[in-house]
C-alpha positions as CSV (number, residue, x, y, z in Angstrom):
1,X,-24.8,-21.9,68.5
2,X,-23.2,-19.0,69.5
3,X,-22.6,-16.0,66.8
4,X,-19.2,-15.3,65.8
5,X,-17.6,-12.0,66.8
6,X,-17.9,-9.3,64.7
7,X,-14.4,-9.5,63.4
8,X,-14.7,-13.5,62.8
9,X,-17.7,-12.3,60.6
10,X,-15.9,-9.9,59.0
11,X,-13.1,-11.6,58.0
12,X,-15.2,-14.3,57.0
13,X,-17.3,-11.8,54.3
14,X,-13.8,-10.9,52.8
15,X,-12.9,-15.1,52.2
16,X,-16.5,-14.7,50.6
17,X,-15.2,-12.3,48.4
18,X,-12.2,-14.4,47.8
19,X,-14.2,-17.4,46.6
20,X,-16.6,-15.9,44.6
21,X,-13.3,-13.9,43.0
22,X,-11.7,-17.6,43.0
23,X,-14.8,-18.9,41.2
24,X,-14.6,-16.7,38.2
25,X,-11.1,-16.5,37.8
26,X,-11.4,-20.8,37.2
27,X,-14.2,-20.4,35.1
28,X,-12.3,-18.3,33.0
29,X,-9.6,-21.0,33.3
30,X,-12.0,-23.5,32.2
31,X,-13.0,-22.0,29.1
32,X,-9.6,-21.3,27.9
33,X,-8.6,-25.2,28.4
34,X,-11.9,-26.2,26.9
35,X,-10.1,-24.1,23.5
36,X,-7.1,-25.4,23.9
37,X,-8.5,-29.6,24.1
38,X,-8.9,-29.8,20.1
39,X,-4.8,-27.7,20.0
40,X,-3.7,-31.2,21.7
41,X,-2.4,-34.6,20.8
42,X,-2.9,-36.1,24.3
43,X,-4.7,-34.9,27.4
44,X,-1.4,-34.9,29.3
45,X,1.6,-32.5,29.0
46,X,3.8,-33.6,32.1
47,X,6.9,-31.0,30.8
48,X,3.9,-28.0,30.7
49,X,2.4,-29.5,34.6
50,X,6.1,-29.4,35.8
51,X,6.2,-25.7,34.2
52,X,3.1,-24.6,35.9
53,X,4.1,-25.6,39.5
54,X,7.5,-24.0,39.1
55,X,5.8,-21.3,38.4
56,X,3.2,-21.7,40.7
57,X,5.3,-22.2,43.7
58,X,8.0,-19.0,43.0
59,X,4.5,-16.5,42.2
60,X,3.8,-18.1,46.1
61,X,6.9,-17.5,47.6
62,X,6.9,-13.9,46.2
63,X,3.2,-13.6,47.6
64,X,4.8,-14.4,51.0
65,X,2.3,-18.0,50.6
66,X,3.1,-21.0,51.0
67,X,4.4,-23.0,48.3
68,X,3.2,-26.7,49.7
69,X,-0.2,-25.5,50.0
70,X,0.0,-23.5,46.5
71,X,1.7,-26.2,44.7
72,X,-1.3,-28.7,46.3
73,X,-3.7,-26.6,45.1
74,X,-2.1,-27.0,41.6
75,X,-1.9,-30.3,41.5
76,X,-5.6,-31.0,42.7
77,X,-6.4,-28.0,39.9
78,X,-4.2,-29.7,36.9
79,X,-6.1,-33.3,37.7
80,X,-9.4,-31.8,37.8
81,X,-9.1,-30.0,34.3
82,X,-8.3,-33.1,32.5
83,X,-11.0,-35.3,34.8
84,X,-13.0,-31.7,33.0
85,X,-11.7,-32.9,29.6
86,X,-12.5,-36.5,29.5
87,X,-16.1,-35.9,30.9
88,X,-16.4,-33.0,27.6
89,X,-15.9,-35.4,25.3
């Protein structure tokens, strides 16, 4: 296979960067929902979801991102904290 070009490769070390930035920032996220699991009544808060992707989707359109994709992400990352919860029972 051929080797990318050198700017390819470049910007491909600076999405590394991103990721591994990406990575701790939702571990951090992690621990701080693994606190707040014994603050709750029930896993599921679908007034606080709603809040999040509001918010979510105007910090994206500030960013210049776009909100479908952010608000996606969100969604997938909301779902996969409580699937986080139930298994850290």
């Amino acid at each position: 296979m051929k080797e990318p070009s050198p700017r390819l490769a470049a910007l491909r070390r600076r999405i590394d960067v991103l990721d591994r930035r990406v990575v701790r920032l939702l571990a951090a996220r992690l621990r701080i929902v693994r606190a707040i699991k014994p603050l709750k009544s029930r896993l599921r808060d679908p007034r606080r979801e709603a809040k999040i992707l509001r918010g979510v989707v105007r910090e994206a359109r500030h960013r210049g991102a776009d909100p479908v994709f952010v608000a996606a992400v969100y969604r997938a990352l909301l779902g996969a904290s409580r699937s986080f919860l139930r298994r850290r029972v």
